[in-house]
C-alpha positions in Angstrom: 72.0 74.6 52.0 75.0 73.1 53.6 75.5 72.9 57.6 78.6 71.9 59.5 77.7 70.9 63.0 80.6 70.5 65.2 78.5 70.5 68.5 78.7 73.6 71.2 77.3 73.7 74.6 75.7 77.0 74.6 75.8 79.9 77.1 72.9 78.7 79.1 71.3 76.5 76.6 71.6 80.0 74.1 72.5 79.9 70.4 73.4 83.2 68.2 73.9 83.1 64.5 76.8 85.7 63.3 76.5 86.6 59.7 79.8 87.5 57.7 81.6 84.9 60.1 84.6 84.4 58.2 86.6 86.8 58.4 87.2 90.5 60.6 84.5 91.3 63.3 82.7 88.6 62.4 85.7 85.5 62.5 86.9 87.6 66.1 83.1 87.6 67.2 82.3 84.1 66.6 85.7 82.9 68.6 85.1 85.5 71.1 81.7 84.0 71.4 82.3 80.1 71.4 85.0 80.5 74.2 82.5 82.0 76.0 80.4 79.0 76.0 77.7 80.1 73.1 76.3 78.1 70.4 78.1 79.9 68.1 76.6 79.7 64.0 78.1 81.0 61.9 77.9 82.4 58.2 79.8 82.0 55.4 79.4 82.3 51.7 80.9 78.9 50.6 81.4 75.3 52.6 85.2 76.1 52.1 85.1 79.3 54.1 82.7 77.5 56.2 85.0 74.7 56.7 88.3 77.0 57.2 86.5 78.7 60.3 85.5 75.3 61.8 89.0 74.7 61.2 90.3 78.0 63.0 87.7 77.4 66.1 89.1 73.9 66.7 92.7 75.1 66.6 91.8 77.1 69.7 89.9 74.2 71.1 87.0 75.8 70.5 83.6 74.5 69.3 81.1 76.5 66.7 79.0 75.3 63.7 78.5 77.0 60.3 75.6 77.2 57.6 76.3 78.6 54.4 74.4 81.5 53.5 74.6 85.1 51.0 72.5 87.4 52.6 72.0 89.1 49.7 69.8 86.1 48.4 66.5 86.2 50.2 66.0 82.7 49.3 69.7 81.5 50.7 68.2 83.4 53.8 65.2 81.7 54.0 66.7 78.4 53.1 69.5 78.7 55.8 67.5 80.3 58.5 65.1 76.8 58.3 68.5 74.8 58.6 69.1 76.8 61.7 65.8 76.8 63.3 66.2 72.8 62.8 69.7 73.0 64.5 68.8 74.5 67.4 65.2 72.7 68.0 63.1 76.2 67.4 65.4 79.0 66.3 68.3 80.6 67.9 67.8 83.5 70.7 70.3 85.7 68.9 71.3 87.5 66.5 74.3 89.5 65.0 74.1 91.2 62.0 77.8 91.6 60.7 78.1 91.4 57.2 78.7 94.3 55.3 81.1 95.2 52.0 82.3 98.7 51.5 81.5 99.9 48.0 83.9 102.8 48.0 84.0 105.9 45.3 82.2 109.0 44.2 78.6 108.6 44.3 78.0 109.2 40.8 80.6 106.2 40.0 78.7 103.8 41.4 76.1 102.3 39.4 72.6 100.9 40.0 73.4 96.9 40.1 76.1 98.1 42.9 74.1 99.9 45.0 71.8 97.7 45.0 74.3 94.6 45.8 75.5 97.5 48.8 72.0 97.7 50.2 71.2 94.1 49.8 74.0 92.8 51.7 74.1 96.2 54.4 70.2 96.8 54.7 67.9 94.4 53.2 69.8 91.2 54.2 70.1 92.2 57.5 66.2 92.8 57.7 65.8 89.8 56.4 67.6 87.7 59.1 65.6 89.8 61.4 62.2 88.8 60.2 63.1 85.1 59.9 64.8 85.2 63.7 61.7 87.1 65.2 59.2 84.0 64.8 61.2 81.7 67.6 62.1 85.1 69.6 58.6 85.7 70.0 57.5 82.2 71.0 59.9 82.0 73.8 59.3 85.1 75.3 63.0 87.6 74.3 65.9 87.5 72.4 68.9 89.6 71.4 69.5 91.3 67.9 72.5 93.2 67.6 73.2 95.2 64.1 76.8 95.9 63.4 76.5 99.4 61.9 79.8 102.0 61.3 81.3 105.3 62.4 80.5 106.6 58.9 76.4 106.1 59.4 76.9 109.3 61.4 79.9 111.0 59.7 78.9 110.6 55.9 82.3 110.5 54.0 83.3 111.3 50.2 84.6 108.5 48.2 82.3 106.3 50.5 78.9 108.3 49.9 76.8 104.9 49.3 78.5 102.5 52.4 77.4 105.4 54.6 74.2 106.0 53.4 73.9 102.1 54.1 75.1 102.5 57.4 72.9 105.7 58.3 70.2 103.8 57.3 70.8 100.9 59.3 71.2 103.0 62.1 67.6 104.3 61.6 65.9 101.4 61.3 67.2 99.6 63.9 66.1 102.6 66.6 62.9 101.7 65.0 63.2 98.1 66.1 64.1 98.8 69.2 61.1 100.8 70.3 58.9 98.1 68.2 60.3 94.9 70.0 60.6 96.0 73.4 56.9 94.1 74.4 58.2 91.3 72.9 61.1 90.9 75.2 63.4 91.3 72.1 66.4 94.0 72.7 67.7 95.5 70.0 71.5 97.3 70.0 74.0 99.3 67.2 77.3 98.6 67.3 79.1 101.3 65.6 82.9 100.7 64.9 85.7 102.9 63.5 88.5 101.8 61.6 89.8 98.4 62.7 92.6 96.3 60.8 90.0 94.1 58.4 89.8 93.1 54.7 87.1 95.8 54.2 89.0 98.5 53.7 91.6 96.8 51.8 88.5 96.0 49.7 87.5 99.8 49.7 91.5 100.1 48.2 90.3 97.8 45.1 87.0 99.6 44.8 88.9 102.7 43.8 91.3 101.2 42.1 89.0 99.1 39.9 86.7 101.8 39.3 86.3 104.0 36.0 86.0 107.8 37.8 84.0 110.2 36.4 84.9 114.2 36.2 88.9 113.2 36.2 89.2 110.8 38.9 89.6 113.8 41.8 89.8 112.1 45.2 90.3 108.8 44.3 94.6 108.7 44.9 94.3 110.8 48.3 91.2 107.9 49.6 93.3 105.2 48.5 96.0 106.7 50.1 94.3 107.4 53.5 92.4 104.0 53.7 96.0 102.0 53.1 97.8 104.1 55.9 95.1 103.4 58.2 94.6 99.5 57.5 98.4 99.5 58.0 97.8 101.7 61.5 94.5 100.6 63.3 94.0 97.5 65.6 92.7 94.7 65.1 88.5 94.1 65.6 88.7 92.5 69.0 87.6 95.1 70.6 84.7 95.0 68.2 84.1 92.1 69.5 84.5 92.3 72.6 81.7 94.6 72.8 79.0 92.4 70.7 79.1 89.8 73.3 78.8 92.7 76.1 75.7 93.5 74.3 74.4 90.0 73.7 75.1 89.1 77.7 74.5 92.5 79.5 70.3 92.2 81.4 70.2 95.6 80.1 72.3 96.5 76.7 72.4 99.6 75.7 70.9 101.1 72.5 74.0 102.1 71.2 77.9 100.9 71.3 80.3 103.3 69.6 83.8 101.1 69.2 87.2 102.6 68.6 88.8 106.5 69.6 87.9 107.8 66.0 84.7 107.1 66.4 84.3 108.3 69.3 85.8 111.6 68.6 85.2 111.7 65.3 80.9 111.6 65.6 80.4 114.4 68.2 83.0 116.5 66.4 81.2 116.1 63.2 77.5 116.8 65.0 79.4 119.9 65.9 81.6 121.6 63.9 79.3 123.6 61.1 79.1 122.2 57.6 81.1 124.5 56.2 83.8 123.8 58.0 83.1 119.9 58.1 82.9 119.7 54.4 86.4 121.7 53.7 88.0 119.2 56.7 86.5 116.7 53.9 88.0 118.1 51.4 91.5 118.5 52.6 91.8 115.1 53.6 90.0 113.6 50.6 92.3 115.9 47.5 88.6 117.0 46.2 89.1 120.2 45.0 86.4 123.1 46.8 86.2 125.0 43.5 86.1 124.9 39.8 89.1 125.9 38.3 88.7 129.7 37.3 87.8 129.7 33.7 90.3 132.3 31.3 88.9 135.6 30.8 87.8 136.9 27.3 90.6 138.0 25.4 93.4 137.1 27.6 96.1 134.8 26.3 96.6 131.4 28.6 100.4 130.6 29.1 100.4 127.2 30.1 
């Protein structure tokens, strides 16, 4: 386990470890965060990504430290959640739970090893940081975990079947959490984001691209399509981030944050509008066909 310690005041004497620090929500939380007077940790997969964003925090004169950590490893969790507790004398009073990949195409595409990687890094891992966090929350009486969830928990897309079913269950568990924790003095929040301008759906673009498509590909041009135009059209995640540290600094946060005008129109829409309706929206904007293609009749000559 490797640590960069570059000092940091804290917000109060309060330390928060952001996973997935590196890049997106996460780099714009983190920077957001530090300049706010946190003692900002946080994550990356390698020393040279950890290194780059100690880098990017002192060019804004700003002051963070990193440990290096894959959530999807329970013992890199373990192992970097010890280096943590050891950084900030006991454990750290917060935490954010950002990191996430995409794992875009048709459910049937996507086999068992990537699911499994999905859930890992978008479920289990974030579990994981809970459970190792909750020891020093509970010993000094509160603390703060905020889970980074998505517009697509609620509004389960095609060509995106397993990132949502991640999300939606993300979503779940941490309402569960938050009923669980409350006598502990631990509040728990969601943070749901649409679309903003980060490298996960440009990832999302090579998941299609990379994949081998079952039942002739359908869907896979118009999603690659869509997700391009709106990386090329949504904002950047400030706002994103803007909201984590409302919910990390608020007495009372709320249970939920939903981030960005799509999601926010987009989720009571979709609770509204009848499935029927909702799935042949779906369909329009996806290029998956509704029907099968009517098969010749007996006896009748096909003219191609």
């Amino acid at each position: 386990m490797a640590v960069t310690d570059t000092g940091g005041s804290g917000c109060a004497g309060r330390s928060v470890v952001v996973t997935g620090a590196t890049g997106g929500i996460g780099a714009a939380t983190v920077l957001r965060l530090a300049g706010s007077g946190w003692d900002v940790i946080g994550t990356a997969r390698s020393q040279e990504k950890a290194d780059a964003l100690v880098a990017a925090a002192a060019g804004r004169g700003l002051a963070l430290r990193t440990v290096v950590l894959d959530v999807a490893d329970a013992a890199s969790c373990r192992e970097a959640m010890a280096g943590v507790e050891e950084m900030t004398g006991g454990g750290v009073w917060a935490v954010v739970n950002n990191a996430g990949v995409p794992q875009a195409g048709a459910v049937e595409d996507v086999s068992d090893e990537q699911a499994r990687h999905l859930l890992e890094v978008n479920l289990l891992g974030a579990m994981r940081m809970c459970r190792l966090a909750l020891p020093g929350m509970r010993r000094r009486g509160g603390g703060r975990i905020v889970n980074v969830s998505s517009g697509l928990g609620r509004v389960p897309w095609p060509m995106g079947g397993w990132y949502s079913a991640s999300k939606h269950a993300l979503s779940a568990i941490t309402h569960c959490m938050r009923v669980e924790l409350a006598h502990a003095g631990v509040r728990v929040s969601l943070v749901e984001p649409g679309a903003f301008a980060t490298a996960m759906l440009d990832r999302a673009v090579a998941d299609l691209t990379s994949a081998a498509p079952s039942g002739g590909g359908a869907g896979y041009d118009h999603s690659r399509d869509l997700f391009t135009a709106v990386n090329r059209r949504v904002p950047g995640p400030e706002p994103v981030a803007r909201v984590i540290a409302t919910a990390l600094s608020v007495r009372r946060p709320r249970a939920r944050y939903t981030v960005g005008l799509d999601a926010r129109l987009l989720i009571p829409l979709h609770t509204m509008t009848p499935l029927l309706l909702s799935d042949r929206v779906k369909h329009a904007v996806t290029g998956l066909p509704r029907t099968t293609p009517a098969a010749p009749t007996a006896g009748m000559e096909v003219v191609a």
